[in-house]
MARVEX-717681 format. One record per residue: x, y, z negated of N, C-alpha, C in turn; residue in one letter. Coordinates in pm, whole numbers, plus 32768, in hexadecimal, padded with zeros to 4 digits. Atoms other than C-alpha are relative to their C-alpha. Example, Ala and Ser with C-alpha at 12.3 -4.5 7.8 and 13.67 -1.06 7.14 Angstrom:
<pts>
80597F89800084CE7E3E7CF4805A80788000A 7FAE7F89800685577F967D367FB3806D7FB7S 
</pts>
This chain:
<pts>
7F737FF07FE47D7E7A218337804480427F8AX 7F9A7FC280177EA17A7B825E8051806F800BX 7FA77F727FF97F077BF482447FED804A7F6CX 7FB57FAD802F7FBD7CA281508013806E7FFDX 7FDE7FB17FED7FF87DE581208060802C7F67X 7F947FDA806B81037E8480027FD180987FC6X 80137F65800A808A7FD07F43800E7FF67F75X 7FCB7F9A807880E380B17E208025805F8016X 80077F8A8052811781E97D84807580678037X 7FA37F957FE781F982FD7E117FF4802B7F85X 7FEE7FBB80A782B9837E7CF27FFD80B97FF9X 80187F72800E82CC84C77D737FA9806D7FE3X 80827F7A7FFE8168853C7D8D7F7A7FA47FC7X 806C8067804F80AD83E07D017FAD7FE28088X 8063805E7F77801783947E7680127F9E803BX 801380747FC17FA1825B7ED6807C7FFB8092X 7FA2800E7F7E80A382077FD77FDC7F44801FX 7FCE80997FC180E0807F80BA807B801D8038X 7F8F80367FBD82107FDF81167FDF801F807FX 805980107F7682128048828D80567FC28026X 7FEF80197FA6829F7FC483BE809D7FFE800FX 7F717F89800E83D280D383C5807B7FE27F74X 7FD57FE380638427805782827FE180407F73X 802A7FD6806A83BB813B81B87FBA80187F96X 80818004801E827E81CC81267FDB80618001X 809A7FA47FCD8134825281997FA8800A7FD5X 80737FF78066800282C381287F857FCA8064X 80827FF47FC07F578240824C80287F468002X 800880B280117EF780BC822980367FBB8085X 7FF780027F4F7ECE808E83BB80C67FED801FX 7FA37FF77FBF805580D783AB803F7F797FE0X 7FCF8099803E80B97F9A82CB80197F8C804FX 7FB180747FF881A07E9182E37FA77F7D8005X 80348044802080E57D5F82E2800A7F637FD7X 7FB9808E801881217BEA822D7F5B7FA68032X 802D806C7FF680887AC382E17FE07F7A7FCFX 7FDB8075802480EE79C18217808080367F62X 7FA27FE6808881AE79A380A180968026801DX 7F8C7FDD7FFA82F479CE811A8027809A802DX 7FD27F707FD682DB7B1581D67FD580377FA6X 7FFE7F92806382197BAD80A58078800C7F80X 7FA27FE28048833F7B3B7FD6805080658007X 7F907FB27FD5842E7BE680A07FB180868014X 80647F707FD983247D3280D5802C805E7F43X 7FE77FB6809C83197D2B7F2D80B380107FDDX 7F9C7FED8002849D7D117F357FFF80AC8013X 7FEC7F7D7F9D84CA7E3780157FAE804C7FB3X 80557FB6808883B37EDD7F10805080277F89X 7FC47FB8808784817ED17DED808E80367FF7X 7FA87FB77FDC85A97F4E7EAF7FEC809C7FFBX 802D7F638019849280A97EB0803080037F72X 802F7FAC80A7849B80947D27807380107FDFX 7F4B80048048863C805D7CF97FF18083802CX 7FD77F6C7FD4862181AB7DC87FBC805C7FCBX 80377F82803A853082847D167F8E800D805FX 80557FD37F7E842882837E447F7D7FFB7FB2X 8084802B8016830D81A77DB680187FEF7F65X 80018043807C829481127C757F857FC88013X 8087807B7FF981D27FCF7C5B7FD97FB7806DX 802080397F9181BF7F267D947FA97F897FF0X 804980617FEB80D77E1F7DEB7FC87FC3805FX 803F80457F9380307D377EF27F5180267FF4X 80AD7FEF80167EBD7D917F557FBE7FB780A4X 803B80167F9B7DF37CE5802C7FB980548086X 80457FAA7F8F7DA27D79819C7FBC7F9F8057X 804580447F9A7CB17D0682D7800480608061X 80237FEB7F7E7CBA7D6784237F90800F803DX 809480057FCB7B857E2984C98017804D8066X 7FDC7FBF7F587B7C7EC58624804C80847FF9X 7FC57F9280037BE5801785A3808C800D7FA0X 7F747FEF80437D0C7FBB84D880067F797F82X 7FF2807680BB7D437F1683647FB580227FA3X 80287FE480847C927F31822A800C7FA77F9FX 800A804480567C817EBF80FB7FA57FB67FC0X 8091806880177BC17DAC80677FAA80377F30X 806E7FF480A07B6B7E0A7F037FFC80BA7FCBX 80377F7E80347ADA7F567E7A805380577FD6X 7F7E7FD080347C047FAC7DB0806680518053X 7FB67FBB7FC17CD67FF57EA27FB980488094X 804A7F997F937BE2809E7F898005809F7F8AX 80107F7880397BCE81A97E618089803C7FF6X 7FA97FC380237D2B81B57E16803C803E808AX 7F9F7FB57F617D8D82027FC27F9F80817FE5X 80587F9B7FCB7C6482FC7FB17FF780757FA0X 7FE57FA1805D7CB683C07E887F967FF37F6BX 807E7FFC805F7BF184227D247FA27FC67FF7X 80B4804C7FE17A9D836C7CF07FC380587FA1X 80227F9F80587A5284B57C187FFD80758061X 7FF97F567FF77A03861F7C4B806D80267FCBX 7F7C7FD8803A7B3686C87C4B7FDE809B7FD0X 802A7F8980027A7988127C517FD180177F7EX 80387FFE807979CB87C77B09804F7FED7F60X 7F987FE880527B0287CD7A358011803E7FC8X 
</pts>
């Protein structure tokens, strides 16, 4: 199946955020907007670069999601590191 999800960069603090539901943006995937089909992710990335005219986000993009009993995730590695933070010791700095 076909799902969409919309994420990028809060400019304020650099956290992974998604397009949610509400509009806005969240840091939690589960809350996201979702495109079925090319036309609604058009209109999802629209509504995306309406965050960046405002100062919200930077960099928006489409990432593939799947549906599993407990919610959404993501399909490729990448963006499992970037929702989950560092892939470093932050302590060892």
């Amino acid at each position: 199946m076909y799902l969409k999800a919309v994420t990028a960069n809060r400019l304020r603090d650099g956290r992974v955020v998604y397009l949610s539901e509400t509009g806005g943006w969240s840091q939690a995937l589960e809350e996201s907007r979702l495109a079925r089909d090319e036309d609604e992710l058009k209109g999802l990335m629209d509504e995306a670069e309406l965050g960046v005219l405002r100062n919200e986000v930077v960099a928006p993009y489409a990432i593939d999601v799947v549906q599993q009993t407990d919610g959404y995730v993501t399909t490729r590695c990448r963006e499992e590191i970037r929702s989950t933070g560092p892939s470093r010791r932050t302590d060892a700095a």
